[in-house]
C-alpha positions in Angstrom: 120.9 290.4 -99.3 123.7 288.8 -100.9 124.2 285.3 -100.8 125.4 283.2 -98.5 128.5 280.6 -99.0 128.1 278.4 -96.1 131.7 276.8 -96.7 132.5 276.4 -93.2 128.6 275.3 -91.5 128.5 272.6 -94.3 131.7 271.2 -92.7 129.9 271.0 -89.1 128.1 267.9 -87.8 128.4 267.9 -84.7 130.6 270.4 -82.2 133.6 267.7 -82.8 133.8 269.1 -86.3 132.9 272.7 -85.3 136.4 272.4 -82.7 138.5 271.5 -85.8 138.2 274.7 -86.8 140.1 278.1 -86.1 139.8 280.8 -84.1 140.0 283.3 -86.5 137.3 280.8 -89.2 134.5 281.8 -86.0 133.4 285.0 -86.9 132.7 283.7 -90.5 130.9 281.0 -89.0 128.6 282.9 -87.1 127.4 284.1 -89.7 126.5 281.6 -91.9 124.5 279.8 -88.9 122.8 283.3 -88.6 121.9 283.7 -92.3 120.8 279.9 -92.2 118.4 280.3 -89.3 117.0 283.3 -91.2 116.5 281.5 -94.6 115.1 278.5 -93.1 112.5 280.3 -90.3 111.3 282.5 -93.5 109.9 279.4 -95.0 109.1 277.7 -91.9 108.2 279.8 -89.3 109.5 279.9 -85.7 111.2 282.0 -83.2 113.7 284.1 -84.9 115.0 287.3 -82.9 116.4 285.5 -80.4 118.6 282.8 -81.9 119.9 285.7 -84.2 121.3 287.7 -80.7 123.3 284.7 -79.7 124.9 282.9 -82.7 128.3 283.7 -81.4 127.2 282.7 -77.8 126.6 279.9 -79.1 129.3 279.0 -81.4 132.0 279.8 -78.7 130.1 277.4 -76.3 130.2 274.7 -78.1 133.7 275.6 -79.1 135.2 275.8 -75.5 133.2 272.9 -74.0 133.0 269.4 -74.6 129.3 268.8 -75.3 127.6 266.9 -74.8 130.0 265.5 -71.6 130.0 268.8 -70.6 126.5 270.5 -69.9 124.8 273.5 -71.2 121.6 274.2 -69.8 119.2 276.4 -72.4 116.4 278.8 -70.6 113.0 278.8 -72.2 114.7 278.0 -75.5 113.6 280.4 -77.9 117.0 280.8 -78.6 118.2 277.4 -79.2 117.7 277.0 -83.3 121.6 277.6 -83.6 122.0 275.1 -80.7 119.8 272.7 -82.9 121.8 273.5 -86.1 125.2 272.6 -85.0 124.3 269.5 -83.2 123.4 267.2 -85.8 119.7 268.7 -86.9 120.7 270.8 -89.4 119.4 268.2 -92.1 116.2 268.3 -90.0 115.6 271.6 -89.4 113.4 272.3 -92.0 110.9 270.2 -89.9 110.9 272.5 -86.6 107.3 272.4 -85.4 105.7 270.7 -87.6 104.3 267.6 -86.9 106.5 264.3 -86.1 109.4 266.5 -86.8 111.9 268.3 -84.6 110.8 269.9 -81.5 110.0 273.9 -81.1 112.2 274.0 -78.0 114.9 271.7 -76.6 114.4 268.3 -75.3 116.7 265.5 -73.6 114.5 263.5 -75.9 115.5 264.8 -79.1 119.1 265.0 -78.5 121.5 264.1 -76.1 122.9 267.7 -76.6 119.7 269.5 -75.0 120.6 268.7 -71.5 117.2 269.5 -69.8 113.2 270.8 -70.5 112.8 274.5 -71.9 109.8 276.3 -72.7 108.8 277.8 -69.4 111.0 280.6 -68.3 113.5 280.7 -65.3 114.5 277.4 -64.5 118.0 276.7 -66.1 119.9 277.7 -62.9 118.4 275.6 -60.8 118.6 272.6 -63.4 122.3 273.6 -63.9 123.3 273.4 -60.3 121.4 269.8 -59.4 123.8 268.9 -62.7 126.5 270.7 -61.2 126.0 269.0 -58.1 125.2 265.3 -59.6 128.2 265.8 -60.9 130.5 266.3 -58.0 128.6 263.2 -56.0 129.3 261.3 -59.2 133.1 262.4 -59.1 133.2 263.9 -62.6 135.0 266.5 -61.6 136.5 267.4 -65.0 132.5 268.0 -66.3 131.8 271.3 -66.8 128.3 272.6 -66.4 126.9 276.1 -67.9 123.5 277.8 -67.4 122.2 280.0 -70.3 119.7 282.4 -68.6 118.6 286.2 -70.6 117.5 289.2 -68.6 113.6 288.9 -69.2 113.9 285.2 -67.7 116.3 286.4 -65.0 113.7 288.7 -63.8 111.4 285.5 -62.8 111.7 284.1 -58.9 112.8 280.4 -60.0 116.3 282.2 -60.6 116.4 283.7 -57.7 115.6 280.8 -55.7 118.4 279.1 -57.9 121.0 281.9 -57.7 120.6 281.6 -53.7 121.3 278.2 -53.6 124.2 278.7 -56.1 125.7 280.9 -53.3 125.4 278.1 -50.9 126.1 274.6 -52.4 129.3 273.6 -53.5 129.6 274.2 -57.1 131.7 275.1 -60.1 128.8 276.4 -62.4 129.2 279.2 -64.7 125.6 280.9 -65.3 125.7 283.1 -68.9 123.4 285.9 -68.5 122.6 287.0 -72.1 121.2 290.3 -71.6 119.8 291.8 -74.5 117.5 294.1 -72.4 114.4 292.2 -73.9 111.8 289.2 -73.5 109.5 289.3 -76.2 109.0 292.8 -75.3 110.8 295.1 -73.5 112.2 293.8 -70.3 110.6 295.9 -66.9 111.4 296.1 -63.7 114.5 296.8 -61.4 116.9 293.9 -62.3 116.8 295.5 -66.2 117.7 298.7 -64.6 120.7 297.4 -62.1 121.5 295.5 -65.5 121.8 298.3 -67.8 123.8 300.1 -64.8 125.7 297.7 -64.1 129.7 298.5 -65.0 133.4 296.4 -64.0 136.4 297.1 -65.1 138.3 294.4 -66.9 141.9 295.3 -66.2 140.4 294.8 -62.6 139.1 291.6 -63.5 142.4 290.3 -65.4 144.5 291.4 -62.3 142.0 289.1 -60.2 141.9 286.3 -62.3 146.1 286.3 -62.2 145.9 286.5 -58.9 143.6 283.8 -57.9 145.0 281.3 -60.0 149.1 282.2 -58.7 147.4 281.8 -55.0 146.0 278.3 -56.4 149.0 277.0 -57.3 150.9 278.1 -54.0 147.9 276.2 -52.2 146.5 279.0 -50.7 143.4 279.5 -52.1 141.5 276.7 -50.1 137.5 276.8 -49.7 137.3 278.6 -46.2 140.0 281.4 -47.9 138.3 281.9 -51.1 135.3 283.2 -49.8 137.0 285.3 -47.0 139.0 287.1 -50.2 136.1 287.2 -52.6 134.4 289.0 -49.7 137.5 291.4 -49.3 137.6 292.3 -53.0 133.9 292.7 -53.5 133.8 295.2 -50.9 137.2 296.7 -52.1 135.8 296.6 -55.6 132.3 298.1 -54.5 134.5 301.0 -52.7 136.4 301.9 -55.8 133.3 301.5 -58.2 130.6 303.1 -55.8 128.7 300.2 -56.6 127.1 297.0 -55.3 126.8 293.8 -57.5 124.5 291.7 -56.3 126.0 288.7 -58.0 129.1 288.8 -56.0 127.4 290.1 -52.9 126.4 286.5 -53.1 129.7 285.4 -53.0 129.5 284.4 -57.3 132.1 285.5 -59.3 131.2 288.2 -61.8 132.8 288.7 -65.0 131.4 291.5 -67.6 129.5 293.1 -68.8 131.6 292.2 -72.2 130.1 292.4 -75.9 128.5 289.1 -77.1 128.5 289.1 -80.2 132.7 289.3 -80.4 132.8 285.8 -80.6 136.6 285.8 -80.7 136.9 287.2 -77.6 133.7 285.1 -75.9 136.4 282.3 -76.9 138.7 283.8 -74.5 136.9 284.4 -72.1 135.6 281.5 -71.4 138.9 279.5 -71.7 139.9 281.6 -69.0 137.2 281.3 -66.8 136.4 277.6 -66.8 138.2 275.8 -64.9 137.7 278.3 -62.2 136.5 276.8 -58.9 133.3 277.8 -57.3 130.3 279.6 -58.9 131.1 282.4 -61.6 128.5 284.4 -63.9 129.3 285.9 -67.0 127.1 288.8 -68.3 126.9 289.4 -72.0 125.2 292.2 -74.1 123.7 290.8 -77.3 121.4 292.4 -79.6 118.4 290.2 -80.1 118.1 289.9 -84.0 121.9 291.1 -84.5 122.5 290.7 -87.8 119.4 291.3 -89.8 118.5 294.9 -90.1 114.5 294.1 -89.9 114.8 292.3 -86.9 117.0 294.7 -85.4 114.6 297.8 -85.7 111.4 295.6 -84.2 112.5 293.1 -82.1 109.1 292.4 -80.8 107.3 292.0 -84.3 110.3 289.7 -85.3 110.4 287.3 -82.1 108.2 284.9 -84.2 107.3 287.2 -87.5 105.6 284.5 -89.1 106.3 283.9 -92.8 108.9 286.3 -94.7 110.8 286.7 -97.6 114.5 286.7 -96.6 116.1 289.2 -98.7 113.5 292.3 -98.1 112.4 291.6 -94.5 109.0 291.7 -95.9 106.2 289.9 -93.5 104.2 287.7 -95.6 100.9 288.8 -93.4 97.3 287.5 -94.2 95.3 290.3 -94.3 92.1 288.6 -95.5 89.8 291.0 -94.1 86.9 288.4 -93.6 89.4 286.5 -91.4 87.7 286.7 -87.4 89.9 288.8 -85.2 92.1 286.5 -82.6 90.6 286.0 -79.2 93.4 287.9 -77.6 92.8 290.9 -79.4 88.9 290.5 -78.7 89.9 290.3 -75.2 92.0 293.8 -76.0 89.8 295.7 -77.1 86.7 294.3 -74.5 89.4 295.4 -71.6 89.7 298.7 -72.8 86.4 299.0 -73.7 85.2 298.1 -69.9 88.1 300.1 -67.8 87.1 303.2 -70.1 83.4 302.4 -68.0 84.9 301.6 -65.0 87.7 303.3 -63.2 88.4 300.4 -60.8 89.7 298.3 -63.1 93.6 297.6 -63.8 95.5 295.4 -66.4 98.1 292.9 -65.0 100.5 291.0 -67.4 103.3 288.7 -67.1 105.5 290.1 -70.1 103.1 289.5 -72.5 101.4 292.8 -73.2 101.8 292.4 -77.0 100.8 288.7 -76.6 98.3 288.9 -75.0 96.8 291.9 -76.6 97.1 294.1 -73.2 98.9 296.6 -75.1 95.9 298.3 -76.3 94.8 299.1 -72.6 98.6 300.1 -71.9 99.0 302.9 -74.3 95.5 304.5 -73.9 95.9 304.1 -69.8 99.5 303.4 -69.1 99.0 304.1 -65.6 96.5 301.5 -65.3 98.7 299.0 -66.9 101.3 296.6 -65.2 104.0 294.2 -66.6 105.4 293.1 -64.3 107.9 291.0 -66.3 108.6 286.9 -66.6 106.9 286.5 -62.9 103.5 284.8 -62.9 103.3 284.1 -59.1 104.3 287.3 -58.6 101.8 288.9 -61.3 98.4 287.0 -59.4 99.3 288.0 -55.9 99.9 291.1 -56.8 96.6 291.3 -58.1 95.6 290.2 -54.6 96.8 293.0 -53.6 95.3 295.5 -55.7 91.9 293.7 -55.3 92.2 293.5 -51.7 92.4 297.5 -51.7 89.7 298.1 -54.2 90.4 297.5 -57.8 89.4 295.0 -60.1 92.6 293.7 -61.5 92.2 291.8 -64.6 95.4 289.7 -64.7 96.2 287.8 -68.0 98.2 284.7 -68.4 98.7 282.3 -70.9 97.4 278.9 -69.7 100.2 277.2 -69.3 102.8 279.6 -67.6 99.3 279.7 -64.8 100.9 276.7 -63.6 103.3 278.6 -61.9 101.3 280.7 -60.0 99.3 277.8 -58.8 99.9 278.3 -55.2 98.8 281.8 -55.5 96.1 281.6 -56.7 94.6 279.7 -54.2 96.5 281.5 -51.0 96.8 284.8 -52.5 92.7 285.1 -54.6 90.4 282.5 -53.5 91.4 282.0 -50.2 90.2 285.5 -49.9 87.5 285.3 -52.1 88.9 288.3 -54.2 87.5 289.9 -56.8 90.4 289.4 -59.9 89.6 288.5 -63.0 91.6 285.8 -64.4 91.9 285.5 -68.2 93.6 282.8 -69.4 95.0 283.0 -73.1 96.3 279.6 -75.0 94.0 277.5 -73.0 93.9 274.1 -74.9 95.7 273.2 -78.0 98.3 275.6 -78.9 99.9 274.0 -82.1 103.4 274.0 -83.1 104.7 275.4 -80.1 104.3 271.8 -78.7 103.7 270.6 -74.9 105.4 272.9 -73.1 103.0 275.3 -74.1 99.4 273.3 -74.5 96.6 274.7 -72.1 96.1 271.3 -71.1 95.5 271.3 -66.9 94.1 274.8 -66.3 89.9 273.3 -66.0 91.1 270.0 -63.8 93.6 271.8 -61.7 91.5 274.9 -60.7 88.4 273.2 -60.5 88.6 271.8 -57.1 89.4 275.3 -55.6 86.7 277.0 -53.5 85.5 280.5 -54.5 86.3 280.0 -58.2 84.3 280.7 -60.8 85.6 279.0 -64.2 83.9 279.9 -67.3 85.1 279.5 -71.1 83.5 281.4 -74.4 81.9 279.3 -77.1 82.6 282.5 -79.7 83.7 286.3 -79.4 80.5 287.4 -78.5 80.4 285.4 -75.4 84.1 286.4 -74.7 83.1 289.7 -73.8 79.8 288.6 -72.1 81.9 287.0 -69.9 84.3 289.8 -69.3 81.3 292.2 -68.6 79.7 289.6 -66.4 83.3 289.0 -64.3 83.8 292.9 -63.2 80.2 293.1 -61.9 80.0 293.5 -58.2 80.6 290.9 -55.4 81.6 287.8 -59.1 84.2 287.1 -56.3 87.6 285.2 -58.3 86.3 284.7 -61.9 88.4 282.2 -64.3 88.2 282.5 -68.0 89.4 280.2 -70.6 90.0 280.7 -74.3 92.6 279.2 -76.9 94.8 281.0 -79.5 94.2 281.8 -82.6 91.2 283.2 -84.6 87.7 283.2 -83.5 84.6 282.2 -85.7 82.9 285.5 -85.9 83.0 288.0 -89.0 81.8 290.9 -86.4 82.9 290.1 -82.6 81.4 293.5 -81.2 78.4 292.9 -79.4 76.4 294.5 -76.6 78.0 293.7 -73.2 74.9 292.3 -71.4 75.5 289.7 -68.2 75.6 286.2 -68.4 74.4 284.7 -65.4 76.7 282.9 -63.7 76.5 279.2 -63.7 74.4 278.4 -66.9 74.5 277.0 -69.8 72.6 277.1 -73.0 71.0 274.4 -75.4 72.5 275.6 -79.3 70.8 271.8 -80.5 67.7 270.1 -79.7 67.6 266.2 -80.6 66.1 262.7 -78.6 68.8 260.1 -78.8 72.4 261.5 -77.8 73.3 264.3 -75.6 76.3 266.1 -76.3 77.6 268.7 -73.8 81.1 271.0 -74.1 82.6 273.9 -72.9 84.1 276.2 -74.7 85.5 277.4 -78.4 85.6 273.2 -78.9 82.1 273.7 -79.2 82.7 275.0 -82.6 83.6 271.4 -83.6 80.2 269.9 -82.5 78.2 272.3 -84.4 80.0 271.3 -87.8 79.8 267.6 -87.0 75.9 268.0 -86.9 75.8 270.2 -89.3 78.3 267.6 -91.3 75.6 264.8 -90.0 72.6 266.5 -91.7 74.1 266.3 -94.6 74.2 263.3 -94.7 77.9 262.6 -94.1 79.5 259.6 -93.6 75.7 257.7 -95.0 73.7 255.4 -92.3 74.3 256.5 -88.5 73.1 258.8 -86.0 71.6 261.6 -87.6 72.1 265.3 -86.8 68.4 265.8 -86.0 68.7 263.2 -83.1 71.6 265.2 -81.2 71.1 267.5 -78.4 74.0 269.9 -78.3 74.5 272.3 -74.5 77.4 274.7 -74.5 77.8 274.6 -71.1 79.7 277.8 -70.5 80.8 277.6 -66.8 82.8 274.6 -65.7 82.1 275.9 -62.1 79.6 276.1 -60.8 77.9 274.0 -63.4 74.6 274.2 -64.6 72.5 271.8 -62.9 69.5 272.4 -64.7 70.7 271.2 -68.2 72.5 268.4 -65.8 69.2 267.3 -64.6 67.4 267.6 -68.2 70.0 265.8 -69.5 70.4 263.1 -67.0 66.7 262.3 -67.3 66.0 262.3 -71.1 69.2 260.3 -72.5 71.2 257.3 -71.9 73.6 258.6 -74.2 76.3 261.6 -73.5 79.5 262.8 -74.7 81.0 265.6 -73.4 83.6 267.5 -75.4 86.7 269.9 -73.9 89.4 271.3 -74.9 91.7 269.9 -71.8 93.1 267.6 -70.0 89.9 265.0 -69.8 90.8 263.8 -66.2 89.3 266.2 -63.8 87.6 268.5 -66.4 84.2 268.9 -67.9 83.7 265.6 -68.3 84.2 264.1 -64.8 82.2 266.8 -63.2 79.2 265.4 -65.4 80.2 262.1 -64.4 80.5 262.9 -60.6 77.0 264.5 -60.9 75.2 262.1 -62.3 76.3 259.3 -60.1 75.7 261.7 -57.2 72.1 262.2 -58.0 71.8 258.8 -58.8 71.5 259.2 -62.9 73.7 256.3 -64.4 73.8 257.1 -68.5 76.4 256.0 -70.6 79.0 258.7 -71.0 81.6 259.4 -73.6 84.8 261.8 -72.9 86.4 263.5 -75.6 89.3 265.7 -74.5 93.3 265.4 -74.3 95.0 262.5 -72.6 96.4 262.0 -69.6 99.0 259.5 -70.3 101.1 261.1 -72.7 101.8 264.9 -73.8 100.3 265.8 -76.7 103.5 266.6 -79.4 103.7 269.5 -81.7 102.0 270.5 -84.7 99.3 272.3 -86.3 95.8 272.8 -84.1 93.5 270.9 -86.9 96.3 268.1 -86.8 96.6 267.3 -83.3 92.6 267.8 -82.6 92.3 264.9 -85.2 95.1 262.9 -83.1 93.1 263.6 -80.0 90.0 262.8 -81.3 88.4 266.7 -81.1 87.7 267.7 -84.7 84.5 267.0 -86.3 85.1 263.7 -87.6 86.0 262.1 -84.6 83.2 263.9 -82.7 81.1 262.1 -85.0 82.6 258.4 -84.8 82.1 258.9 -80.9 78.4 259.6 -81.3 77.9 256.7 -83.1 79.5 254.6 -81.5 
């Protein structure tokens, strides 16, 4: 790979500098802000295949709009790095994701350019519109307001719910669909199909365009008329095409599909289309990873490849074989392992089947499989479904994007007291991918739900115990927890023997303190009393006078160690890797002052005053107060 002469991008700020320049100097520009993003993500590792397939969206927004007056609205934000770089972070960049520097997606605290929250999927067009309306009440009429929204995300019901009420509120806001026909992997369902299928014909459009902007200036195009005509053409159009859009079938202007990666002609575009009245959307095919062969051939692999060397495309991959295997692909393996011994079960994924390690299910029993792309609510009542008429759908979904199937899962699963295995990946810390993604609220939100059962692994072993022990008959709704990232275990195979359901274990026998967690966290405790032993840190509590209980089950909790525990120490500290408010530790607490126990009790777990920022897992466990050390300074104190 030759290299790069980034004459023009060191000229850029800010998008003030980037509009001094020429038309004809874009192209050049895109990319340099592509080969930057791909010399500094090799180094420090991020989300790259995305903001490679829209460098020249990008560029020609900030071109054609007045940011940060004008608003553009990023979804989920995996492909905001070229956003980041030409608004006055490119100096900073080298910090994204790592601790106190920039953020992994956009924020309105960063930068006054990131207009609104990404991370989670779907919302931009209903956070463009309440902009588009705010500013109509505010009478800025001459702000301009654009929502950035790809196909995977397009497929989730917050952008339907937004592009109905798009069709009905008075607006001016231009929605971008960048459809690259991905998500992290493959985009599913019928909207990637009608998108792929979708055709217009741009004479047609240029005729229209002259036409509605002659009848503007004769003052004939009011409100009332304008939909009456867009009406009249879409069904003239849909005549002459023999097909249906659905965006103008909802009375929004469509425009496309054109190429974006011209970003010459993106330039045109837009200026033609915005200062159009009413709501228009603009669809755009883009290659996610354009420009950069590797990423181009394996988009999936190179939507966060980790650690590379620039020139060769070579992945700079740990393949320590000594390393544990990552829970997810535990959980892969186990899934498979199980629906090979029992034909009721089915796999259920939101667009995560490589995440989440479903994949391995998917290609041995494709027909047992289901993505049923960017739609979480969507993914646990349809597991309802399935459960109601006899299979045992095990439905996977990283801990935070549960929180929008919330509702469901109560209406849809417990209400019913159905038999669906939930398995929640990323519960807890995630690391660099910051707050949008931390597990945080899964244990304190779903704990107060009837018919639940919420259980999380201490190790791999205990993983698949508790995968076994979930598709037995009559488990009813089974929750269960575990985090990203490596296990503990050099050899996670294990027999799958049940775990009864609602106990705990004692790994520690001591006299003096009594320390109870749930979950992988529990890792922590045995190294801070195995740190104690040894004498760390001198005089103190010693390791020999701790009690240690993985609990295992959050709900229903194991009494029995609650009873032990309440009568033999004055002393506890529970341990979780949560939200502390609602979790394992105010279920202890509840207990004990229910059954009239009164100990002193200790709760180490996330906050609930602040989000936790971004960085590594072993960083922000020591600003929490979950690693070993500060596991220990609790017991002594």
């Amino acid at each position: 790979m030759e290299k790069t002469d980034y004459t023009l991008l060191n000229k850029i700020q800010y998008p003030e500098d980037l509009r001094k320049l020429t038309v004809d100097d874009l192209p050049q520009l895109c990319k340099e802000l592509r080969q930057d993003i791909i010399e500094e993500v090799a180094v420090n590792p991020g989300h790259l295949a995305s903001s490679l397939g829209v460098a020249e969206i990008t560029v020609a927004l900030h071109y054609v709009y007045n940011t940060p007056e004008d608003r553009i609205v990023w979804d989920v934000g995996h492909q905001a790095y070229g956003h980041k770089i030409l608004t006055g972070r490119r100096e900073q960049f080298c910090t994204n994701r790592k601790l106190g520097g920039i953020r992994p997606f956009p924020s309105p605290e960063e930068s006054e350019y990131d207009t609104f929250a990404c991370g989670h999927a779907s919302n931009s067009i209903s956070a463009a519109l309440g902009m588009a309306v705010a500013a109509k009440l505010e009478g800025k009429s001459d702000r301009h307001v654009v929502a950035v929204i790809g196909d995977g995300a397009m497929s989730g019901g917050l952008a339907f719910e937004g592009l109905n009420n798009v069709s009905s509120s008075p607006n001016d806001l231009l929605i971008i669909l960048n459809d690259n026909n991905m998500s992290i992997d493959r985009s599913v369902g019928g909207m990637k199909q009608y998108l792929l299928n979708m055709s217009t014909n741009e004479t047609y459009n240029a005729i229209r365009f002259k036409a509605s902007r002659w009848m503007n200036r004769k003052g004939i195009l009011n409100d009332d008329r304008r939909k009456g005509i867009i009406r009249l053409s879409n069904a003239v159009k849909s005549a002459i095409s023999h097909q249906q859009n659905i965006f103008e079938g909802m009375n929004i202007r469509y425009f496309g599909p054109f190429d974006g990666h011209n970003v010459k002609e993106l330039v045109r575009i837009l200026r033609q289309i915005k200062d159009m009245k009413g709501p228009k959307l603009l669809h755009l095919h883009t290659q996610k990873g354009h420009g950069y062969a590797p990423a181009e051939k394996d988009v999936t692999t190179w939507h966060a490849p980790g650690k590379f060397d620039p020139e060769t495309g070579e992945r700079i991959v740990d393949k320590d074989p000594s390393k544990p295997q990552k829970y997810q692909d535990v959980f892969g393996h186990t899934l498979l392992e199980l629906a090979e011994q029992n034909p009721r079960i089915v796999g259920v994924t939101p667009a995560m089947p490589t995440g989440c390690s479903m994949n391995i299910m998917m290609e041995k029993m494709p027909e047992r499989t289901f993505d049923v792309g960017i739609a979480e609510g969507h993914a646990v009542t349809f597991s309802g479904g399935m459960a109601k008429d006899g299979l045992l759908p095990f439905c996977n979904i990283y801990s935070a994007f549960s929180q929008r199937a919330f509702d469901n899962i109560i209406h849809d699963v417990a209400l019913l007291n159905l038999h669906v295995v939930f398995c929640l990946d990323r519960a807890g810390l995630v690391g660099e991918d910051g707050p949008t993604h931390h597990g945080a609220f899964d244990m304190a939100a779903l704990r107060p739900i009837p018919n639940l059962t919420i259980a999380s692994p201490l190790d791999e072993h205990e993983l698949r115990r508790m995968m076994y022990t979930a598709q037995l008959p009559d488990k009813g709704p089974f929750v269960i927890r575990y985090p990203r990232g490596g296990g503990v275990l050099q050899d996670w195979r294990c027999p799958l023997e049940e775990i009864k359901v609602g106990t705990g274990r004692k790994l520690h026998d001591g006299d003096d303190v009594a320390v109870l967690s749930i979950g992988p966290i529990g890792n922590n405790v045995t190294k801070a009393i195995e740190l104690l032993k040894r004498g760390y840190g001198g005089a103190g509590a010693r390791g020999s006078e701790i009690a240690h209980y993985d609990m295992r089950f959050l709900k229903p909790i194991d009494e029995g160690i609650l009873d032990e525990v309440g009568r033999k120490f004055r002393r506890i500290v529970t341990v979780e890797n949560g939200v502390k408010t609602g979790g394992l530790g105010s279920a202890v607490l509840e207990w004990m002052n229910d059954h009239g126990y009164h100990p002193q009790i200790v709760r180490l777990g996330l906050p609930d005053n602040r989000f936790v920022e971004h960085g590594t897992v072993a960083e922000l466990q020591k600003i929490v107060g979950l690693d070993a050390e500060s596991i220990i300074r609790a017991v002594r104190d």
